[in-house]
Backbone bond lengths (Angstrom), bond angles and torsions (degrees), N, CA, C in turn:
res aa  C-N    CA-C-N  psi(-1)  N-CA   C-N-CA  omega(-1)  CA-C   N-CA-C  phi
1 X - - - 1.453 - - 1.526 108.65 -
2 X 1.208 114.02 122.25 1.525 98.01 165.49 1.355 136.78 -109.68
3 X 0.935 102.28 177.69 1.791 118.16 -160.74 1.275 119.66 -19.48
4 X 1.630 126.45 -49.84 1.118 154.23 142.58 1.473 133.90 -18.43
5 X 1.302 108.85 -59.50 1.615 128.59 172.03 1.358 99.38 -82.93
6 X 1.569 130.80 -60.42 1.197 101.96 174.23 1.627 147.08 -61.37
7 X 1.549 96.59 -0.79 1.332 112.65 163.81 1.770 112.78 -79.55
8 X 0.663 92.93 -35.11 1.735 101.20 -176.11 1.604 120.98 -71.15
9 X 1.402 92.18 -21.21 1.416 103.62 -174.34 1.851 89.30 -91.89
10 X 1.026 111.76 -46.10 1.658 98.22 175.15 1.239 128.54 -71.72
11 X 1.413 112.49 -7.57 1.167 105.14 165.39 1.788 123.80 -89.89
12 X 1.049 83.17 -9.27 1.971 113.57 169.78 1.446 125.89 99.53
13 X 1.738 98.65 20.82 1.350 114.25 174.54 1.656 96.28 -80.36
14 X 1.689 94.08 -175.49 1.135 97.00 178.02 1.465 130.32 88.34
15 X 1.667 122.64 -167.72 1.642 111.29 -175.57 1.388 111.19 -73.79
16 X 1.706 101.97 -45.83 1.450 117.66 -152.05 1.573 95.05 -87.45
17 X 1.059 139.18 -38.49 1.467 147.16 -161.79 1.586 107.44 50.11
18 X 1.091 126.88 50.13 0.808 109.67 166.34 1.670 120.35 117.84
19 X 1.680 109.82 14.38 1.131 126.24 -165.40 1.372 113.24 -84.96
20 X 1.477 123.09 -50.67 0.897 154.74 133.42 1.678 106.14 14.54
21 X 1.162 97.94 -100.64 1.544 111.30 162.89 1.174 133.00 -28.73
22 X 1.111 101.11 -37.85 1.802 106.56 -170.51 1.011 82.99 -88.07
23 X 1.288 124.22 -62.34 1.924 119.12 -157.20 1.665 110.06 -34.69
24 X 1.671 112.31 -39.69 1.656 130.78 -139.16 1.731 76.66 -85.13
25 X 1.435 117.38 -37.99 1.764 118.97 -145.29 1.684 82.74 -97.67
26 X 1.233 134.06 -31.79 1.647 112.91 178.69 1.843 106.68 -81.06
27 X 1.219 94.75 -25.72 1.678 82.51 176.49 1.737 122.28 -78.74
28 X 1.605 109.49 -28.34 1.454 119.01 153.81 1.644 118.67 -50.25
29 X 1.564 111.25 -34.40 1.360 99.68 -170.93 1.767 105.12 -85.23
30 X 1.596 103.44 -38.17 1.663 97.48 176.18 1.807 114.30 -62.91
31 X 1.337 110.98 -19.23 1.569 96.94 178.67 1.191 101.94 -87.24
32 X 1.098 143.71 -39.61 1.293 145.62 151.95 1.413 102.10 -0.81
33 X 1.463 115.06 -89.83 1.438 127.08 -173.43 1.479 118.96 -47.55
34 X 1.355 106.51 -52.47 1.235 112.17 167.85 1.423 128.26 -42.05
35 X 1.374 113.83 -58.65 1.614 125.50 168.33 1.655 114.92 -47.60
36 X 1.187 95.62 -60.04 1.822 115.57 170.21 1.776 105.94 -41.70
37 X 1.442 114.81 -66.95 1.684 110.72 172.90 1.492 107.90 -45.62
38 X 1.275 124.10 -56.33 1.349 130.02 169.73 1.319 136.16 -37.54
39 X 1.501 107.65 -54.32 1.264 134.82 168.97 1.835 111.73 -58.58
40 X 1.316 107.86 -24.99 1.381 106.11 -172.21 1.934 97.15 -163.19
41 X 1.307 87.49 96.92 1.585 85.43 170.06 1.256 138.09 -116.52
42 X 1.330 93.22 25.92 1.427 104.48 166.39 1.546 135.82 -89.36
43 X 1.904 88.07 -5.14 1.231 110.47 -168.62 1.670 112.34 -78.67
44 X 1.362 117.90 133.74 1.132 111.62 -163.83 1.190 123.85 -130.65
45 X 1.895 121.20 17.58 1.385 128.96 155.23 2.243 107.22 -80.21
46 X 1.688 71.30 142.40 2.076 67.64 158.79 1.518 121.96 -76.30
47 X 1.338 105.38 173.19 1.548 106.23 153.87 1.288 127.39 -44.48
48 X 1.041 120.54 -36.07 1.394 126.71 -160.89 1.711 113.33 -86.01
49 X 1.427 94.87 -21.04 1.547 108.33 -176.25 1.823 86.35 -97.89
50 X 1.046 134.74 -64.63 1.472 140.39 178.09 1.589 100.17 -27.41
51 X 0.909 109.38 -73.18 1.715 117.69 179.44 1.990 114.08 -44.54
52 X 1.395 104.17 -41.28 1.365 104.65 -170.10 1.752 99.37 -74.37
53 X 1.230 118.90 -29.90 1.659 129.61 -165.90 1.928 76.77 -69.98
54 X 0.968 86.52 -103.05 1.733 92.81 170.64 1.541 128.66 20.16
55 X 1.827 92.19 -71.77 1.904 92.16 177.09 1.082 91.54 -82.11
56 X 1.790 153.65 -16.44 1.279 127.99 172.28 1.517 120.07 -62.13
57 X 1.659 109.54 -43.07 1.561 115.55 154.68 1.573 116.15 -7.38
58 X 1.778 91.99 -80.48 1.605 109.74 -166.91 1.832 97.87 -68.21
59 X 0.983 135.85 -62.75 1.469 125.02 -170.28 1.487 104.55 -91.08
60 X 1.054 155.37 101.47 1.665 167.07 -152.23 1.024 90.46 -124.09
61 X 1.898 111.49 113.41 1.216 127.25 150.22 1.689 101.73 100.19
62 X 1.800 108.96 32.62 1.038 111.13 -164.75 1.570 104.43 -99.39
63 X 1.199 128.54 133.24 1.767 135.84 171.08 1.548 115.61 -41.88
64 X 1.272 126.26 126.50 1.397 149.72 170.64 1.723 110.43 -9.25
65 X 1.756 91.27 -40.81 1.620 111.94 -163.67 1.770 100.86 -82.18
66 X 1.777 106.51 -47.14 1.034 100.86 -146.71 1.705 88.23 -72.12
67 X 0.982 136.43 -36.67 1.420 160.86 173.89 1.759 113.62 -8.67
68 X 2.062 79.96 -67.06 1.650 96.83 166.08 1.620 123.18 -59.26
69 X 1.689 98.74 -57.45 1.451 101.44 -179.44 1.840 117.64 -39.28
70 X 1.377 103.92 -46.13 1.538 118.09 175.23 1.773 113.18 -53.70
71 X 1.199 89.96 -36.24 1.544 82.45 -177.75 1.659 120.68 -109.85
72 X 1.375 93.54 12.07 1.589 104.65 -166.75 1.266 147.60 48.24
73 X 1.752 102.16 21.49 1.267 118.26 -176.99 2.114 108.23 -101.56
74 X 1.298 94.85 179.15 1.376 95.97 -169.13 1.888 112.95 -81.29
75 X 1.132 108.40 141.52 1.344 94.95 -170.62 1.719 125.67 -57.46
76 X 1.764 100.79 -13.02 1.727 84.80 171.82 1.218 101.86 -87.19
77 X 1.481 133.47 -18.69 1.161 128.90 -155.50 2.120 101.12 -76.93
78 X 1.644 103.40 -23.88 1.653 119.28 156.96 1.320 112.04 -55.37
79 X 1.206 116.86 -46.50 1.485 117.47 -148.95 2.068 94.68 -86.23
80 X 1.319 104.88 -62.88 1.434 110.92 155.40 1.622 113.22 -1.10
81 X 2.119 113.46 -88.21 1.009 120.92 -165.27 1.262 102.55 -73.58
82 X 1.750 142.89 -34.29 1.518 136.07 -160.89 1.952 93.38 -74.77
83 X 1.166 119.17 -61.11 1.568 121.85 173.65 1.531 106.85 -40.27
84 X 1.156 134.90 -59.20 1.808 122.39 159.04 1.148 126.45 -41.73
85 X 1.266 116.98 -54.47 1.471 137.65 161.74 1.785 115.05 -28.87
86 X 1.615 112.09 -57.12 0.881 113.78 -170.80 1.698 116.15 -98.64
87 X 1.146 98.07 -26.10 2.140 100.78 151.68 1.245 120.11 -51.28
88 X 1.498 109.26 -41.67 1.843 116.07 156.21 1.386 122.77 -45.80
89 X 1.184 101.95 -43.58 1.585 102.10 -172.28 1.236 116.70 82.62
90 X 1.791 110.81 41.75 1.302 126.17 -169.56 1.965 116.02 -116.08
91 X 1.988 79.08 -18.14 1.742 80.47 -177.11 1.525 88.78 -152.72
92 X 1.150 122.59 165.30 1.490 126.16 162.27 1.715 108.99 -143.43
93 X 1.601 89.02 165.94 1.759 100.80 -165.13 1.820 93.96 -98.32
94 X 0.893 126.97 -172.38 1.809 151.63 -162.79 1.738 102.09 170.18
95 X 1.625 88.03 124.95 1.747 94.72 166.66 1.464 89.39 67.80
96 X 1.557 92.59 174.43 1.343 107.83 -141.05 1.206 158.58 -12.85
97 X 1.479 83.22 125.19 1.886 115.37 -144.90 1.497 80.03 -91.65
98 X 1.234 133.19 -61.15 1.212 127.41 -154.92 1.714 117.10 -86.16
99 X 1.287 123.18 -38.51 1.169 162.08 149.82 1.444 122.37 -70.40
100 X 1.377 139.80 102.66 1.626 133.25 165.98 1.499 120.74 -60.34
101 X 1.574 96.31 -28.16 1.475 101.32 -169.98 1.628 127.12 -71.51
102 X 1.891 88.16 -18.97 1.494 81.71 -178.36 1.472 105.23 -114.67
103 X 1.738 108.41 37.83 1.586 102.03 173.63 1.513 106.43 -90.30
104 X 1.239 120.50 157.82 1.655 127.10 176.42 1.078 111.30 -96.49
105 X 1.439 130.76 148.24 1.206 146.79 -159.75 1.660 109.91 -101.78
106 X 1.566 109.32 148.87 1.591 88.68 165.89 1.815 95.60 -174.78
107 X 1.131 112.42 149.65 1.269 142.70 178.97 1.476 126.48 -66.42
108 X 0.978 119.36 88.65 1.408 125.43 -168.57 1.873 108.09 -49.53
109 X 1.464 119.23 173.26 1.255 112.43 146.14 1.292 141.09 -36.54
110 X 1.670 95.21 -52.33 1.906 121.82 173.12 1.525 91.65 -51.35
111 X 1.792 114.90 -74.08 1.059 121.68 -168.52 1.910 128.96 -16.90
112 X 1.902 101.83 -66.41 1.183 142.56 -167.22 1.711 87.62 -80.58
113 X 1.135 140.99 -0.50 1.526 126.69 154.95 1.438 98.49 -112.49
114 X 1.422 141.78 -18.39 1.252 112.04 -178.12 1.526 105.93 -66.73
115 X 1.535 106.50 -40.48 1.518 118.19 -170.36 2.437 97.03 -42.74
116 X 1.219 82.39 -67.27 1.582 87.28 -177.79 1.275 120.70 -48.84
117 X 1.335 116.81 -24.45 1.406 104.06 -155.64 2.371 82.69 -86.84
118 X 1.268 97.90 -49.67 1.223 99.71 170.83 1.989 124.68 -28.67
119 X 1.444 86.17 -61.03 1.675 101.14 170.26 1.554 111.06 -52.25
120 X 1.159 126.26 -68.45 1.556 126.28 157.90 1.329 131.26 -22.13
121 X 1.444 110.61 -49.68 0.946 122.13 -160.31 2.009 99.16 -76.10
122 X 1.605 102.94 -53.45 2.094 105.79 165.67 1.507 101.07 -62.97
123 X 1.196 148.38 -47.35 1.239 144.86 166.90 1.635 102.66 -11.78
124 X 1.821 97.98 -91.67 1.148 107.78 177.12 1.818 129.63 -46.57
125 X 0.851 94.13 3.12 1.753 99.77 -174.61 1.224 102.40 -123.64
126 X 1.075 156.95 -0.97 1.490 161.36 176.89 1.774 101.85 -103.47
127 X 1.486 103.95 -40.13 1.927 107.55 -178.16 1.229 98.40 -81.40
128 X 1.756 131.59 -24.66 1.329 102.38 -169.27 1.702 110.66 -106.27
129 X 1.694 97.69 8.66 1.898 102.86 160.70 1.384 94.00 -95.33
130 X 1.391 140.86 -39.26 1.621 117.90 170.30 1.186 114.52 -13.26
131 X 1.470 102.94 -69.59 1.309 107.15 -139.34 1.974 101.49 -76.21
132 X 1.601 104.93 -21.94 1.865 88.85 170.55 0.950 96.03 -99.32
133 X 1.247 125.77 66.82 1.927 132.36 134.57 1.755 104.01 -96.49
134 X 1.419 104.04 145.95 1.363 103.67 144.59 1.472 131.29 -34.72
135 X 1.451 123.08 139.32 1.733 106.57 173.87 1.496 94.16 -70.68
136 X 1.317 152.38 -49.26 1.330 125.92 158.62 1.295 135.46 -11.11
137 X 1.414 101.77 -61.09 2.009 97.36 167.19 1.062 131.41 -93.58
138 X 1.425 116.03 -7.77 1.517 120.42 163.51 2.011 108.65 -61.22
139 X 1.351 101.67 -42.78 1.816 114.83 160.11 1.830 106.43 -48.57
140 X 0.750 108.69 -57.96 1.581 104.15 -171.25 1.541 112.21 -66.36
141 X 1.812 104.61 -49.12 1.803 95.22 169.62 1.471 96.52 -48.97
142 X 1.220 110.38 -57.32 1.748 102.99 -143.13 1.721 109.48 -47.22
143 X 1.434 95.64 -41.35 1.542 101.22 -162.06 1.525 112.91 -90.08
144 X 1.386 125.01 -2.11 1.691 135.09 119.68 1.020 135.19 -53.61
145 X 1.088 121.46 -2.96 1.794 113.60 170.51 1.496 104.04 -69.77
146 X 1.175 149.36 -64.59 1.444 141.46 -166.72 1.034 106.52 -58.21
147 X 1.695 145.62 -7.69 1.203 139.37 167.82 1.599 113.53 -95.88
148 X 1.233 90.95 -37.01 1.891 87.76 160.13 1.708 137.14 -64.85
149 X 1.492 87.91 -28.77 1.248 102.81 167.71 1.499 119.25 -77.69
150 X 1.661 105.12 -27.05 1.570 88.73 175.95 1.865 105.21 -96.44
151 X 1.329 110.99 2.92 1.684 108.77 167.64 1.034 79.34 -74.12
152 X 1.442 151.79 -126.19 1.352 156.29 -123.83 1.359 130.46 -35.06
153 X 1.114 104.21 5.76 1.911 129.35 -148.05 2.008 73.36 -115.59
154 X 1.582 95.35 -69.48 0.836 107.79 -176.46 2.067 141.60 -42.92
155 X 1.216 90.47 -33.44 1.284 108.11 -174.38 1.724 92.90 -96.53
156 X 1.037 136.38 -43.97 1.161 148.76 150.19 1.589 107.72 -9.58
157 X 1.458 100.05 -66.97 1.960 104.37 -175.62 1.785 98.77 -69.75
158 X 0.929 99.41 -38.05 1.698 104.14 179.32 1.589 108.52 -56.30
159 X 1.032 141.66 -52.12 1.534 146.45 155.80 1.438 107.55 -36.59
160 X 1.557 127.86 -43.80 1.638 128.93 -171.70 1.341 105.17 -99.42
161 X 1.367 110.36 2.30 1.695 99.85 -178.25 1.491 117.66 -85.86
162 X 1.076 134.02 -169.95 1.331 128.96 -168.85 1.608 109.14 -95.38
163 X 1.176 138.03 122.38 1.698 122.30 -179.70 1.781 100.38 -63.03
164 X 1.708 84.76 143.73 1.483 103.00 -173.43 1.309 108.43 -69.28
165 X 1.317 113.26 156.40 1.187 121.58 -176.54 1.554 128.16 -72.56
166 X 1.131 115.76 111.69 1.589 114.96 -168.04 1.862 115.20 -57.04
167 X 1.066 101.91 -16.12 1.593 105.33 172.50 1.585 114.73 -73.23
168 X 1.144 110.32 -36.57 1.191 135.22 -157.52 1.664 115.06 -80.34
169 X 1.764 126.95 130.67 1.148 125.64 178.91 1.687 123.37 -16.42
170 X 0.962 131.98 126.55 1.660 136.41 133.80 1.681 121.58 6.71
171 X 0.807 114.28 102.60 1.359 110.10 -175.79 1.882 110.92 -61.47
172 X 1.217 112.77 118.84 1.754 119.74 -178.57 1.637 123.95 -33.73
């Protein structure tokens, strides 16, 4: 493919619009995990619980509801992992006594090192495939990160946006 078409395809012209990409970024995220179980196997939350500690990280002291919405899962499927979570002694609730929904969430000590040790742990596994890249492609990650960061920004608003309207034209 050259240079050209594969630009086009990332920009979402083209056959695949955009297939390409995703394919490269879901197989980065499953080796990811994979390496990570590998990398540390003693570790014994899932992803799914890893991830929820995580967006509690970034939003601290965030509601049951807002929790799910953030992560786009179903609210028992929240209530499920935060109630494990907090039998762990990884997060605890405040407020509502009467109501669950409007108790706030929050990250224990335990919690706020599993998150890190997790972060460390892809840290360390992303610097030590850096480095068997070419210095050529270690240049190209490097000098893609601000565009990844604004895809992710991006796909991000796409998750909070409103689903399009099924009546409504074909998307271009």
């Amino acid at each position: 493919m050259q240079p050209a078409d594969r630009a086009s395809l990332l920009r979402g012209q083209g056959e695949s619009g955009g297939a390409e990409l995703a394919a490269v970024i879901s197989r980065l995220r499953r080796a990811m995990r994979r390496a990570a179980r590998a990398a540390d196997p003693g570790a014994s939350l899932s992803v799914a619980q890893l991830e929820l500690l995580s967006c509690l990280a970034e939003n601290p002291g965030a509601r049951p509801g807002q929790l799910a919405r953030l992560l786009r899962i179903a609210p028992s499927s929240e209530a499920t992992l935060a109630g494990g979570l907090r039998r762990a002694g990884l997060i605890t609730r405040s407020g509502g006594e009467r109501d669950r929904r409007t108790a706030s969430l929050s990250l224990t000590p335990a919690g706020e090192a599993a998150v890190s040790r997790w972060q460390q742990v892809n840290e360390r596994l992303v610097r030590r495939a850096i480095t068997e890249l070419s210095p050529a492609s270690r240049g190209v990650v490097e000098s893609a990160l601000p565009a990844l960061r604004d895809l992710a920004g991006l796909i991000d608003a796409l998750a909070d946006a409103p689903p399009p309207d099924p009546t409504g034209p074909p998307p271009a």
